[in-house]
PDB file of N, CA, C and O in Angstrom:
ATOM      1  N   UNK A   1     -91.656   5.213 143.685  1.00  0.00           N
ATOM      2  CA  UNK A   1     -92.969   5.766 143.410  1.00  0.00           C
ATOM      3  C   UNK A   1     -93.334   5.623 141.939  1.00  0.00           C
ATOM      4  O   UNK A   1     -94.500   5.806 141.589  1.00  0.00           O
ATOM      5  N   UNK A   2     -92.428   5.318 141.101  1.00  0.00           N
ATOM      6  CA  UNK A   2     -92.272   5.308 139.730  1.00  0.00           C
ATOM      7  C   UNK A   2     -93.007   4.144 139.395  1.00  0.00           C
ATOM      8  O   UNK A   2     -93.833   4.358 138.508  1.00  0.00           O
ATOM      9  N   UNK A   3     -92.980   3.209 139.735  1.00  0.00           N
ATOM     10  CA  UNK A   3     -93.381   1.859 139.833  1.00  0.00           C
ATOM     11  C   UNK A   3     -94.849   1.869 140.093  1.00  0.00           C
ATOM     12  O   UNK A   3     -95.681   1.450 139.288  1.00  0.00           O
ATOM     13  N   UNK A   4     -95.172   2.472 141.500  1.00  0.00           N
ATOM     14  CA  UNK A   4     -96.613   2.603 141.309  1.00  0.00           C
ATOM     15  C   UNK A   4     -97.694   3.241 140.451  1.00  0.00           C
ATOM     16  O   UNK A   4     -98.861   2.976 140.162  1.00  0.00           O
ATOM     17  N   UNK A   5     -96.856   4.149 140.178  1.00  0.00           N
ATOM     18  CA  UNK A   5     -97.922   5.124 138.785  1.00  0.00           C
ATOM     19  C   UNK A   5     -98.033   4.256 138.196  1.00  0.00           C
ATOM     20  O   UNK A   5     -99.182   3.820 138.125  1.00  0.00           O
ATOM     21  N   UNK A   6     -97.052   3.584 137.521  1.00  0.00           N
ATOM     22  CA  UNK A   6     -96.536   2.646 136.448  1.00  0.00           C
ATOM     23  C   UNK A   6     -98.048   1.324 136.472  1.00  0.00           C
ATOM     24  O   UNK A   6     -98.866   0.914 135.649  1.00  0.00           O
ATOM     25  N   UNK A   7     -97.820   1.144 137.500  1.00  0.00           N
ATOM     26  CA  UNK A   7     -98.493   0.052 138.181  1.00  0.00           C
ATOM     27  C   UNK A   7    -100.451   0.634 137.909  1.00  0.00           C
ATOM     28  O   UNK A   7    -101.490   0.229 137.389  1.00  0.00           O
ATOM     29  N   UNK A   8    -100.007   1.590 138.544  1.00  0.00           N
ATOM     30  CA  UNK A   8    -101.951   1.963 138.066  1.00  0.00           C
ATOM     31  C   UNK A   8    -102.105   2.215 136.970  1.00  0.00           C
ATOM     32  O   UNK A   8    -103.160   1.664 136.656  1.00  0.00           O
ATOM     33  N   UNK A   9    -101.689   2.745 136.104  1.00  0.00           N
ATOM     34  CA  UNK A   9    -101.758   2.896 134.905  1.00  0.00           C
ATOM     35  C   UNK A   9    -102.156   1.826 134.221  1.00  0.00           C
ATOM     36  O   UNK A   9    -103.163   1.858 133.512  1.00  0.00           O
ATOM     37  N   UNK A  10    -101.301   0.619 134.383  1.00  0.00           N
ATOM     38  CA  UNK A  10    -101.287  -0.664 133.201  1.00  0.00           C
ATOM     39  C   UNK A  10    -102.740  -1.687 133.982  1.00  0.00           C
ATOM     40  O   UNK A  10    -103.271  -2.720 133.575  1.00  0.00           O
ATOM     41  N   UNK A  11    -103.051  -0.741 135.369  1.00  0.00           N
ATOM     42  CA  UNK A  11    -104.357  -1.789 135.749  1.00  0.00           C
ATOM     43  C   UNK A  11    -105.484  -0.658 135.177  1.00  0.00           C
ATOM     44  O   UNK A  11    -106.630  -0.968 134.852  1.00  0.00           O
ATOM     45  N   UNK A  12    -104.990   0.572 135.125  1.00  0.00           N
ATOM     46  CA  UNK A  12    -106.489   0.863 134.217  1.00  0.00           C
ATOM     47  C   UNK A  12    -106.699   0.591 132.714  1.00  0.00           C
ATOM     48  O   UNK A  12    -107.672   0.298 132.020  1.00  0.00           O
ATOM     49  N   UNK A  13    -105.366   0.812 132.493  1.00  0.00           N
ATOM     50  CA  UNK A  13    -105.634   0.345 130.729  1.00  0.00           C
ATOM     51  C   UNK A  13    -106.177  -1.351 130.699  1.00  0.00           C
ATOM     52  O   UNK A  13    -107.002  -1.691 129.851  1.00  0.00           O
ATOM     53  N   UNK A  14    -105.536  -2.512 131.866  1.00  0.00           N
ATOM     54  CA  UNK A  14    -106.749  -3.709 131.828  1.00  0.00           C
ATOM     55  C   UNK A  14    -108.095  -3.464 131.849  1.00  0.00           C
ATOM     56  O   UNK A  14    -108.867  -3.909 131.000  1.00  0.00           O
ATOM     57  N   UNK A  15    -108.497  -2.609 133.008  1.00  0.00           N
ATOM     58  CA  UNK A  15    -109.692  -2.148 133.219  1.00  0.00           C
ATOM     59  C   UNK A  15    -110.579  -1.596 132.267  1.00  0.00           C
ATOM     60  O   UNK A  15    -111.778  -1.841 132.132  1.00  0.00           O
ATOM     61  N   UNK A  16    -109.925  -0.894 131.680  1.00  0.00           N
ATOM     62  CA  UNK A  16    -110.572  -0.216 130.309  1.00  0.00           C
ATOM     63  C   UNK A  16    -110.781  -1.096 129.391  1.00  0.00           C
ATOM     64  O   UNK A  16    -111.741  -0.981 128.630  1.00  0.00           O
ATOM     65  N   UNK A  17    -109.684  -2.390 129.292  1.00  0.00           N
ATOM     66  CA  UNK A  17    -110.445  -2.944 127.968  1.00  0.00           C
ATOM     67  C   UNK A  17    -111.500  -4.146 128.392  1.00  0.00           C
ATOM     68  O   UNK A  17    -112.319  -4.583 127.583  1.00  0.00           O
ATOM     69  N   UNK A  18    -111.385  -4.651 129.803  1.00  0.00           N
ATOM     70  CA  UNK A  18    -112.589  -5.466 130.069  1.00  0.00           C
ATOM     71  C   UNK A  18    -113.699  -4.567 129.889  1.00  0.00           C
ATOM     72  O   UNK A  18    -114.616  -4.682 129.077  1.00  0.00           O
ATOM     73  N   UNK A  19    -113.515  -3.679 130.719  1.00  0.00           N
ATOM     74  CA  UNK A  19    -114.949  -2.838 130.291  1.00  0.00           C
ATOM     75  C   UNK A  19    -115.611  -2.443 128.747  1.00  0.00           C
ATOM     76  O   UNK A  19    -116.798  -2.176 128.559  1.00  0.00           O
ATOM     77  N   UNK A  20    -114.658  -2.473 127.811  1.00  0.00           N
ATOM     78  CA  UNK A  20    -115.478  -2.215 126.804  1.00  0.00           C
ATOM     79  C   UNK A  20    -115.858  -3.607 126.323  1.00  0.00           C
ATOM     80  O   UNK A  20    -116.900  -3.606 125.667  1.00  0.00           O
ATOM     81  N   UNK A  21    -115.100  -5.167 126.529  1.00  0.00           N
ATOM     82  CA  UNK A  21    -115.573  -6.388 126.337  1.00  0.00           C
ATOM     83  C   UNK A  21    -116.370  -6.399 126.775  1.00  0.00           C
ATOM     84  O   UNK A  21    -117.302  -6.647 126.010  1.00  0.00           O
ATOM     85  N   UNK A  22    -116.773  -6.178 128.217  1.00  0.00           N
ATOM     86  CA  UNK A  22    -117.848  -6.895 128.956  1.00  0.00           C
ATOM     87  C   UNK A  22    -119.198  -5.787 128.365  1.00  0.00           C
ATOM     88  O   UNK A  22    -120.299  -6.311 128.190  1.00  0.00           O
ATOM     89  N   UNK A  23    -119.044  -4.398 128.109  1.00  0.00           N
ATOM     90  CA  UNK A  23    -120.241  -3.669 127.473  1.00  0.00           C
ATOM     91  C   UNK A  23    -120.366  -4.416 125.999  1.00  0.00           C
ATOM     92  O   UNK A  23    -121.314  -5.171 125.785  1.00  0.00           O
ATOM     93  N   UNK A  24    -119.658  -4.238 125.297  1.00  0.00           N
ATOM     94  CA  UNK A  24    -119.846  -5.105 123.951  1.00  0.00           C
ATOM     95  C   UNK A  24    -120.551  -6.403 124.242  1.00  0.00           C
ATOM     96  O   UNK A  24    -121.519  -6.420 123.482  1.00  0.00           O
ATOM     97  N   UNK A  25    -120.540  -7.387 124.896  1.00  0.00           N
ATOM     98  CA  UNK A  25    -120.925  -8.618 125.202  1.00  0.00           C
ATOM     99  C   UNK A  25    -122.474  -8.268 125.778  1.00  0.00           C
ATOM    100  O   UNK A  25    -123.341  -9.039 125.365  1.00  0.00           O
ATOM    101  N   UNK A  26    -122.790  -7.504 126.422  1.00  0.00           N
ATOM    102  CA  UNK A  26    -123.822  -7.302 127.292  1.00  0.00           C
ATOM    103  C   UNK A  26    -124.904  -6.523 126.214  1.00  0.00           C
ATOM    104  O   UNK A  26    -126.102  -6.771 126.358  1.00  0.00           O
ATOM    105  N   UNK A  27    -124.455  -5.542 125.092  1.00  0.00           N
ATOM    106  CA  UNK A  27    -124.836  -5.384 124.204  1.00  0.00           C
ATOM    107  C   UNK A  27    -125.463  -6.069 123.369  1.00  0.00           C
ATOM    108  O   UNK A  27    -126.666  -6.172 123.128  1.00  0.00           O
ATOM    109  N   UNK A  28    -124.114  -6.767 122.724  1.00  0.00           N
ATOM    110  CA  UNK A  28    -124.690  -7.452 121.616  1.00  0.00           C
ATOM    111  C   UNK A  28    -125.101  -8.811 121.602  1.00  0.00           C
ATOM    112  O   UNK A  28    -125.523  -9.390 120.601  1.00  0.00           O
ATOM    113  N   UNK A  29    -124.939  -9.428 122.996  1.00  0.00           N
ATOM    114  CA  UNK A  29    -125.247 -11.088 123.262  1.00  0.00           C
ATOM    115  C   UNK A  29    -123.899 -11.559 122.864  1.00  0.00           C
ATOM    116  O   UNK A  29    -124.124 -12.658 122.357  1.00  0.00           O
ATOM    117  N   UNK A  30    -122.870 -11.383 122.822  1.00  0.00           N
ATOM    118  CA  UNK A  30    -121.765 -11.829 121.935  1.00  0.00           C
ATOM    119  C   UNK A  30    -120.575 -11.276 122.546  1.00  0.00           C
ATOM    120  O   UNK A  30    -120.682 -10.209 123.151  1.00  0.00           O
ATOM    121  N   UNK A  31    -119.216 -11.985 122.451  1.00  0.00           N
ATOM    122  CA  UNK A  31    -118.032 -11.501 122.480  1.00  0.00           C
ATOM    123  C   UNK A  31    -117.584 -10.871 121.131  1.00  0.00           C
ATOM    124  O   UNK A  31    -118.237 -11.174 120.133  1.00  0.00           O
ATOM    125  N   UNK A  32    -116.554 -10.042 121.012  1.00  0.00           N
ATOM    126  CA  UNK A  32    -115.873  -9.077 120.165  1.00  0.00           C
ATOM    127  C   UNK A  32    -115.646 -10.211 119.181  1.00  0.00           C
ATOM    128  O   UNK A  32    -115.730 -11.339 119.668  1.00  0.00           O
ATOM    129  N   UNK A  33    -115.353 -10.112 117.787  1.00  0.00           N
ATOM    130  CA  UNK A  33    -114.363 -11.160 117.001  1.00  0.00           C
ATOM    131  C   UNK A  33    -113.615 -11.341 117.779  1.00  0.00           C
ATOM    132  O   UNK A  33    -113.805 -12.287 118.544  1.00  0.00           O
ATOM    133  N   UNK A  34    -112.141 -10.305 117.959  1.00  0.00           N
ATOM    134  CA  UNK A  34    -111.387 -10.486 118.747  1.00  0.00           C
ATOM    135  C   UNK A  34    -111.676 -10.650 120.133  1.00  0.00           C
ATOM    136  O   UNK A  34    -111.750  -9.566 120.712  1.00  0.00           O
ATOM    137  N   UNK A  35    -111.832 -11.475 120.732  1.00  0.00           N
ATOM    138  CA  UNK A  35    -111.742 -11.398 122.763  1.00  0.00           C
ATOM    139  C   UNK A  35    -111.221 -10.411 123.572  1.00  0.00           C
ATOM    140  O   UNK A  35    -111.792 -10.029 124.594  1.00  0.00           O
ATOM    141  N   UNK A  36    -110.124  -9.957 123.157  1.00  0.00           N
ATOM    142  CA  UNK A  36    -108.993  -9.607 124.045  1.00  0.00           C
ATOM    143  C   UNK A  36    -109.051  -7.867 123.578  1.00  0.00           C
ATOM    144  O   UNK A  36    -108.122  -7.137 123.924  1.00  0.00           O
ATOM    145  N   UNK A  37    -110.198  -7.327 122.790  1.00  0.00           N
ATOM    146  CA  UNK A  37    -109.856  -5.556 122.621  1.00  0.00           C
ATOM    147  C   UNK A  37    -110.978  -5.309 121.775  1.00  0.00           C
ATOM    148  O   UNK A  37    -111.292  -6.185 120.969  1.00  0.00           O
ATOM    149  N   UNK A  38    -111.701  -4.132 121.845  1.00  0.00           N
ATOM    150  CA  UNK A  38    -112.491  -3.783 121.094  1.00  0.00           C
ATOM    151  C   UNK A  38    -112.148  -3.099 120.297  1.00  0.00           C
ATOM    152  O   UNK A  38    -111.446  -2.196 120.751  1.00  0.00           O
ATOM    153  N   UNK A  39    -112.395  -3.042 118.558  1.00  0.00           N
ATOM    154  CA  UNK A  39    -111.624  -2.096 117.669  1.00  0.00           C
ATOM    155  C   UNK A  39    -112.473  -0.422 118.195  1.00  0.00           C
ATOM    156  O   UNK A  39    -113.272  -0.296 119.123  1.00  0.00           O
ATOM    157  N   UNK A  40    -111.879   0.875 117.089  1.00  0.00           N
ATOM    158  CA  UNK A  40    -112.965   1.750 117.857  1.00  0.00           C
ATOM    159  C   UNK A  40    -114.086   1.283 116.686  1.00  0.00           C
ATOM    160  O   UNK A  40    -115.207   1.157 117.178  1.00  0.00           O
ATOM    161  N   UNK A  41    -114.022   1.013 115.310  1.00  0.00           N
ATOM    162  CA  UNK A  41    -115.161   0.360 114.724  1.00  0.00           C
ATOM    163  C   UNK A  41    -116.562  -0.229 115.978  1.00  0.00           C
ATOM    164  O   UNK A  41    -117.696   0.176 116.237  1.00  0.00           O
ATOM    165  N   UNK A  42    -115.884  -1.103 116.365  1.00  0.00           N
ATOM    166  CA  UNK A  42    -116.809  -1.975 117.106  1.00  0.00           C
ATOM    167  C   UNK A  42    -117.634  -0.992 118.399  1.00  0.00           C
ATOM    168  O   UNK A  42    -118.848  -1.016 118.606  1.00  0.00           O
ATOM    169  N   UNK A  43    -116.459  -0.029 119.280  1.00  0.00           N
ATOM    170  CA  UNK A  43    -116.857   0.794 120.041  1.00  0.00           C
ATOM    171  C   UNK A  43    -117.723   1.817 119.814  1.00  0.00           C
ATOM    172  O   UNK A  43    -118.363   2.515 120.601  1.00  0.00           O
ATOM    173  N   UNK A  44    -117.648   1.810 118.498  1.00  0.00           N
ATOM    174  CA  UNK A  44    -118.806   3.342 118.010  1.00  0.00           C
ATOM    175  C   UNK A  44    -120.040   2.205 117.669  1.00  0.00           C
ATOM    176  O   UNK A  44    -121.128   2.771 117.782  1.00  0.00           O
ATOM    177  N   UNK A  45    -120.155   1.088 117.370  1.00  0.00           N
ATOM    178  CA  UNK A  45    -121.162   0.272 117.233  1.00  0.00           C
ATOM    179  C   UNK A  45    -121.740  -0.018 118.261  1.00  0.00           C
ATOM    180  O   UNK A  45    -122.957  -0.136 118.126  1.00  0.00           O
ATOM    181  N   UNK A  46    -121.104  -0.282 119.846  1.00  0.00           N
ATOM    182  CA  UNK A  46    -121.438  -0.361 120.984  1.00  0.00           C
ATOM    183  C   UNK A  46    -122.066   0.559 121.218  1.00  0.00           C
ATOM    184  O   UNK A  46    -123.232   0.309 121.524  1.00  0.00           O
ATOM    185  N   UNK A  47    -121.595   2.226 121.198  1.00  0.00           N
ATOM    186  CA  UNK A  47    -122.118   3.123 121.790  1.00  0.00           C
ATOM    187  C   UNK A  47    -123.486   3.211 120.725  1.00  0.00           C
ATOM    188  O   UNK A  47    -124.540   3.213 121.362  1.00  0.00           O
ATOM    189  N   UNK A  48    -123.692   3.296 118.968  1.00  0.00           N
ATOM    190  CA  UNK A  48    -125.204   3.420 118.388  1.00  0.00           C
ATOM    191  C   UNK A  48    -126.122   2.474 119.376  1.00  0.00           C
ATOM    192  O   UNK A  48    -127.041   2.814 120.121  1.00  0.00           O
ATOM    193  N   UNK A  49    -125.657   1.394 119.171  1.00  0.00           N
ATOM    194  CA  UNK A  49    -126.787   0.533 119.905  1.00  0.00           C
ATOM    195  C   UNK A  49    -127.256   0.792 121.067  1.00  0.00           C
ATOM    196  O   UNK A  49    -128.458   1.054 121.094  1.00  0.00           O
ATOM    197  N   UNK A  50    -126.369   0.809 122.602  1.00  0.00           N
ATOM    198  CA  UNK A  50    -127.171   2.100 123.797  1.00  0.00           C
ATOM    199  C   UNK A  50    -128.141   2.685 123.717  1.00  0.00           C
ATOM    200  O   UNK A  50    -129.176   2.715 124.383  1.00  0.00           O
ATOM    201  N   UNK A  51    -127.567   3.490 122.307  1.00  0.00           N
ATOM    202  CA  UNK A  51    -128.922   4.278 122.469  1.00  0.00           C
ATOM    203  C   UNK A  51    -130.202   3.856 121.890  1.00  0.00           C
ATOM    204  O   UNK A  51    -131.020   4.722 121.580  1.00  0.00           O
ATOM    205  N   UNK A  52    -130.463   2.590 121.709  1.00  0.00           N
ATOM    206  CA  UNK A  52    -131.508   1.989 121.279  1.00  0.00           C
ATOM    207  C   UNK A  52    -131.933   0.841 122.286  1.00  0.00           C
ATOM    208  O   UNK A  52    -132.691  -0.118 122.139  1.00  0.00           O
ATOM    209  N   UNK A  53    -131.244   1.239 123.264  1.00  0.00           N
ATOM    210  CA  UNK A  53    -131.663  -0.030 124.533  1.00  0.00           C
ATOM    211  C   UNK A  53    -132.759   0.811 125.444  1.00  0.00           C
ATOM    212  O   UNK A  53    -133.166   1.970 125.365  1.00  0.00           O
ATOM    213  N   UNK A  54    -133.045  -0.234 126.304  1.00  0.00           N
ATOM    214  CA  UNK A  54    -134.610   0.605 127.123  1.00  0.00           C
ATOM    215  C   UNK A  54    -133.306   0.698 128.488  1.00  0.00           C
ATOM    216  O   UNK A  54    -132.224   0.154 128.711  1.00  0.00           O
ATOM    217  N   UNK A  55    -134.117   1.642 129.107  1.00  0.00           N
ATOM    218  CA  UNK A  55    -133.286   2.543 130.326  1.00  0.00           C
ATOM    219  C   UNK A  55    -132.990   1.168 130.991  1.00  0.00           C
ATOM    220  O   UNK A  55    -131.896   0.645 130.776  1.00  0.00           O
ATOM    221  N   UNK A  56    -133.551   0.792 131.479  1.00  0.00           N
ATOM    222  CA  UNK A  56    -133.070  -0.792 132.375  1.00  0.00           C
ATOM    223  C   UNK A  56    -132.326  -1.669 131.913  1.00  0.00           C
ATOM    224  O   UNK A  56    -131.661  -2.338 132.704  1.00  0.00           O
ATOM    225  N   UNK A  57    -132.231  -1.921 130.415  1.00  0.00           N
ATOM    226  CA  UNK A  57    -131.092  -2.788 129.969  1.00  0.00           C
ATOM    227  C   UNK A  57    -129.716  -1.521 129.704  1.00  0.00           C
ATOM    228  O   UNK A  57    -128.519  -1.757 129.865  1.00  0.00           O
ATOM    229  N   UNK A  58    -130.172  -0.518 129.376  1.00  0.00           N
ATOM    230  CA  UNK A  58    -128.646   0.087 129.417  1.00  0.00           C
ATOM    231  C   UNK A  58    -128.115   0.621 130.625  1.00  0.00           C
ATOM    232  O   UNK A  58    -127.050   1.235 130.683  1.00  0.00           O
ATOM    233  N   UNK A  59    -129.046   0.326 131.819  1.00  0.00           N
ATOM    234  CA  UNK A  59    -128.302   0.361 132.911  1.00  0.00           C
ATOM    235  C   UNK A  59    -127.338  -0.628 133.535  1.00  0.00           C
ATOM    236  O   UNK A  59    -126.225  -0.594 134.058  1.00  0.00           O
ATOM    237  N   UNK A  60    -128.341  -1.591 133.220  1.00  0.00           N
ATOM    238  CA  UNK A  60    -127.840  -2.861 133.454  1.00  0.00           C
ATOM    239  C   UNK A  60    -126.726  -3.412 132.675  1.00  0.00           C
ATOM    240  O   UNK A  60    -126.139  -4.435 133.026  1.00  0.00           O
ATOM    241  N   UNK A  61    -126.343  -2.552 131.315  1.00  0.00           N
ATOM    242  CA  UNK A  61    -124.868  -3.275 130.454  1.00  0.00           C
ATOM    243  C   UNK A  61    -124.048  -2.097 131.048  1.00  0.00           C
ATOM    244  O   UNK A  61    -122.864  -2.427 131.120  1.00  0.00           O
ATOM    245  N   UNK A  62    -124.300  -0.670 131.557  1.00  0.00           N
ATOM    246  CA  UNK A  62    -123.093  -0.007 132.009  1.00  0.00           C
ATOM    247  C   UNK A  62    -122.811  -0.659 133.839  1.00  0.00           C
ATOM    248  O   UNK A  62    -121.664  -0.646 134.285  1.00  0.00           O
ATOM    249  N   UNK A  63    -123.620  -1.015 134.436  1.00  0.00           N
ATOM    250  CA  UNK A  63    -123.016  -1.258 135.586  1.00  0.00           C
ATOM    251  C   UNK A  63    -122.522  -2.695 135.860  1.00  0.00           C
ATOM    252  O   UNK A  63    -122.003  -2.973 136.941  1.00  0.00           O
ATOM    253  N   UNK A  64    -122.668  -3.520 134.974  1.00  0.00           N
ATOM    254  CA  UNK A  64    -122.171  -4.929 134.835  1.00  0.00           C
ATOM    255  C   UNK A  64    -120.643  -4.787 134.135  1.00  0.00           C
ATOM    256  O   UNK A  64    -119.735  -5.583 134.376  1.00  0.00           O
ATOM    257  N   UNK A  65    -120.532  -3.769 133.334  1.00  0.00           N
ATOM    258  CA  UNK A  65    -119.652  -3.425 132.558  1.00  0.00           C
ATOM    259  C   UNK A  65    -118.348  -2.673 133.793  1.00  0.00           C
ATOM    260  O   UNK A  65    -117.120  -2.700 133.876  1.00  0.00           O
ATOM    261  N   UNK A  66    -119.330  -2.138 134.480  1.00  0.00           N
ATOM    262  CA  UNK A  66    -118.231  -1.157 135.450  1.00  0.00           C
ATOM    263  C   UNK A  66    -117.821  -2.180 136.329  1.00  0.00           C
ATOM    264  O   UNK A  66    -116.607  -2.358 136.229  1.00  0.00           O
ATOM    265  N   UNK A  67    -118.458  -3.053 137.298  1.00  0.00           N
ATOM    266  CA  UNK A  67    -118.291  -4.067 137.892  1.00  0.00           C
ATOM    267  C   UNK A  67    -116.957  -4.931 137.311  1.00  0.00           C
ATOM    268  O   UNK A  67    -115.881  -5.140 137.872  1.00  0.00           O
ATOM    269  N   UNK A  68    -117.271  -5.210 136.433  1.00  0.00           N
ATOM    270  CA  UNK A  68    -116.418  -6.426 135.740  1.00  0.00           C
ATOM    271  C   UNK A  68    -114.736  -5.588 135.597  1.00  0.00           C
ATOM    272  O   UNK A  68    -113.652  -6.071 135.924  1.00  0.00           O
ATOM    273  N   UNK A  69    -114.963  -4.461 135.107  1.00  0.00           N
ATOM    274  CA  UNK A  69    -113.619  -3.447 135.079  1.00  0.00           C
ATOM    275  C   UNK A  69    -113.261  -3.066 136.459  1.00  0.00           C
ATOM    276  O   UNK A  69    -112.185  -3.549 136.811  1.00  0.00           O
ATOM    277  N   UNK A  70    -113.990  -2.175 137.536  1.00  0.00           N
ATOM    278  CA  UNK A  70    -113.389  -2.486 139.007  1.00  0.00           C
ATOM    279  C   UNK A  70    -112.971  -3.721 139.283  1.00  0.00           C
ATOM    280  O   UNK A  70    -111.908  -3.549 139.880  1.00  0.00           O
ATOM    281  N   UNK A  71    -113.159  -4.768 139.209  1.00  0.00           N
ATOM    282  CA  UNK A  71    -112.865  -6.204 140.207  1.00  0.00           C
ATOM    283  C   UNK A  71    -111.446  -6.773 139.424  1.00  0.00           C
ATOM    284  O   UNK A  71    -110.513  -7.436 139.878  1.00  0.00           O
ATOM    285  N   UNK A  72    -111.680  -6.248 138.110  1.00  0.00           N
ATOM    286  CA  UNK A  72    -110.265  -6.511 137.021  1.00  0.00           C
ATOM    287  C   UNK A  72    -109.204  -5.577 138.137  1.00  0.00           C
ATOM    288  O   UNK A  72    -108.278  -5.923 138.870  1.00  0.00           O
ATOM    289  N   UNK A  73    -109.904  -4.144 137.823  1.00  0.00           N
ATOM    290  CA  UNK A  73    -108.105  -3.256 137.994  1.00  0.00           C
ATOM    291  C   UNK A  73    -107.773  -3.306 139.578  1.00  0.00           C
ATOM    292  O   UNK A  73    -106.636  -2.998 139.936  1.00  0.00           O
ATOM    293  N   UNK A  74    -109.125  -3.836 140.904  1.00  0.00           N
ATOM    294  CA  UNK A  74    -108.692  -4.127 142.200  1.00  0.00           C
ATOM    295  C   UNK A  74    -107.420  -5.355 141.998  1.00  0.00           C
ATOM    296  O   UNK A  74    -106.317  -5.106 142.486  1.00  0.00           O
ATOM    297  N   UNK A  75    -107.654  -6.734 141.225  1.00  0.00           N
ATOM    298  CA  UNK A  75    -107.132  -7.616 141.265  1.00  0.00           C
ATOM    299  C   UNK A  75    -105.705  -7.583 140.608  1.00  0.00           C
ATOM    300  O   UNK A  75    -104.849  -8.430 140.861  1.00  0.00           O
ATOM    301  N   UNK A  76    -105.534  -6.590 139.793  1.00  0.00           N
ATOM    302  CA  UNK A  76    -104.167  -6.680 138.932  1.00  0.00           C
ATOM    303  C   UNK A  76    -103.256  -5.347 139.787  1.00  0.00           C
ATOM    304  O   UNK A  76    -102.045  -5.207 139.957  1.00  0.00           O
ATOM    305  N   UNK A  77    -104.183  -4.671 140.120  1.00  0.00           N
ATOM    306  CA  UNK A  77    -103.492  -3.908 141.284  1.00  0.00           C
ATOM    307  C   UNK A  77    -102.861  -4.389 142.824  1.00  0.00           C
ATOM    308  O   UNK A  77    -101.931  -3.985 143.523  1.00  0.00           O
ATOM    309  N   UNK A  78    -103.926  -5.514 142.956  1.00  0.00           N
ATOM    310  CA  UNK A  78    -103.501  -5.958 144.496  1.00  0.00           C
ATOM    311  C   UNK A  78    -101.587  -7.019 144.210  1.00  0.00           C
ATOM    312  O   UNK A  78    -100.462  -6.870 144.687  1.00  0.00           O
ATOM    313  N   UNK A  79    -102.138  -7.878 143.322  1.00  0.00           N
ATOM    314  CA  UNK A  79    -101.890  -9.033 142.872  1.00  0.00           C
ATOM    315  C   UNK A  79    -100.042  -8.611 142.893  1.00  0.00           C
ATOM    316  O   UNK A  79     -99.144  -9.222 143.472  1.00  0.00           O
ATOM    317  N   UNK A  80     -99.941  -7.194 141.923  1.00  0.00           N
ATOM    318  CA  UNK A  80     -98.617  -6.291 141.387  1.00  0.00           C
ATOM    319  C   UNK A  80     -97.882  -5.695 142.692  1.00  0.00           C
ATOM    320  O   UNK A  80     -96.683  -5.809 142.951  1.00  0.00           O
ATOM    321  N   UNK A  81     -98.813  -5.069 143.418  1.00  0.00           N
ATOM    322  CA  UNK A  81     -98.199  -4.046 144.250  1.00  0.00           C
ATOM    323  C   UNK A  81     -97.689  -5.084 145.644  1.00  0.00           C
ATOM    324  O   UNK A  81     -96.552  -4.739 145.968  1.00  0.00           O
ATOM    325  N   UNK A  82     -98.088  -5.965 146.326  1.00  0.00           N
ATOM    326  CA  UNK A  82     -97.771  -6.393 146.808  1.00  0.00           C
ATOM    327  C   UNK A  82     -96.335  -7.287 146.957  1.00  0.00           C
ATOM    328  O   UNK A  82     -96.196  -8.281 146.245  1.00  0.00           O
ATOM    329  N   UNK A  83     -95.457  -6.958 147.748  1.00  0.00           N
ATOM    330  CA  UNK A  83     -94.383  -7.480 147.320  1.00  0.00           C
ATOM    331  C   UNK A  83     -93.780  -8.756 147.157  1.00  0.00           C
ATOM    332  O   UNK A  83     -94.249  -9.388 148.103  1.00  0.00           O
ATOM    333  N   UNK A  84     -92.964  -9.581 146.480  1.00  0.00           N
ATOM    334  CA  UNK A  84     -92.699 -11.153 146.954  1.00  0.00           C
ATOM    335  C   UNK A  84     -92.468 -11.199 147.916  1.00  0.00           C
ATOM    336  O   UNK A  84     -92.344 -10.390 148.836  1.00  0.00           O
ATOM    337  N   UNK A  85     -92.375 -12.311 147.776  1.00  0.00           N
ATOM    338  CA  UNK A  85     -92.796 -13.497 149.400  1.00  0.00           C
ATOM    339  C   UNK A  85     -90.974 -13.658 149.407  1.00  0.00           C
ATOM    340  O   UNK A  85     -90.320 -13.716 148.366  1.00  0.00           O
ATOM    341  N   UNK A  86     -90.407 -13.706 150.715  1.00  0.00           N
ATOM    342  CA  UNK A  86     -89.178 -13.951 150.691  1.00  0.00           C
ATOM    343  C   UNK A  86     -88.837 -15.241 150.315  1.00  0.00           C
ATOM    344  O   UNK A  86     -89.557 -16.020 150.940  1.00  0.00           O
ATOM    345  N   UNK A  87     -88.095 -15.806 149.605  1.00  0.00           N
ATOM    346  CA  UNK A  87     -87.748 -17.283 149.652  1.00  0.00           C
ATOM    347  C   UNK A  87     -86.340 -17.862 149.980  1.00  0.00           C
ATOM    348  O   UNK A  87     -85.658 -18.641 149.314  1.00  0.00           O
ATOM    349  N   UNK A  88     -85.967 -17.011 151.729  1.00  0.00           N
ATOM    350  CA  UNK A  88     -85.315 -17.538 152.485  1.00  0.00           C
ATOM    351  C   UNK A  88     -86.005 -18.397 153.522  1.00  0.00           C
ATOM    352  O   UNK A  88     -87.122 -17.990 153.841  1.00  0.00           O
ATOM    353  N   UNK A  89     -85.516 -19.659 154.203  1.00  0.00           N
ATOM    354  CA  UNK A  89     -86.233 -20.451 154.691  1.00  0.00           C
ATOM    355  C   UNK A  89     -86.084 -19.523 156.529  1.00  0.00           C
ATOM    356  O   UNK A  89     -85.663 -18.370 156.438  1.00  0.00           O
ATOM    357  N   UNK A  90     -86.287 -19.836 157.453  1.00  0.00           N
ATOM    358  CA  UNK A  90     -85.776 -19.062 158.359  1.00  0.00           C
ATOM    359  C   UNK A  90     -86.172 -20.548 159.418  1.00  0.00           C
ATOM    360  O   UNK A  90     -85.915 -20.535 160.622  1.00  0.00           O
TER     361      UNK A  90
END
């Protein structure tokens, strides 16, 4: 059971950081400097700007944002938990 906590855990912390890429990107027209993590610098810059978006585009960067983070932590969850494939021939 150890394994699975283990296991959700490290697909939400993926989840969490696509989601703040894919809001940063949807934001600012742009990927992070870095690709792969948003500093919190950059995250408190994400969140000023929101609030200067019109209701329809900041709907539209949080649910593109949520999207992109569900389909991440379904896939790194399915992908993990499932067990190997035997590789005895039978």
């Amino acid at each position: 059971m150890s394994r699975l906590v283990d296991l959700e855990d490290w697909a939400m912390e993926v989840a969490t950081t696509v989601y703040r890429v894919c809001l940063y990107r949807r934001v600012f027209g742009r990927y992070p400097p870095n690709t792969h993590y948003v500093t919190a610098g950059e995250l408190a810059e994400t969140e000023t700007k929101l609030t200067e978006l019109s209701e329809a585009d900041f709907a539209a960067a949080i649910e593109g944002a949520q999207d992109a983070a569900w389909e991440v932590y379904q896939r790194v969850y399915r992908r993990h938990s499932t067990p190997p494939r035997s590789s005895q021939i039978n």
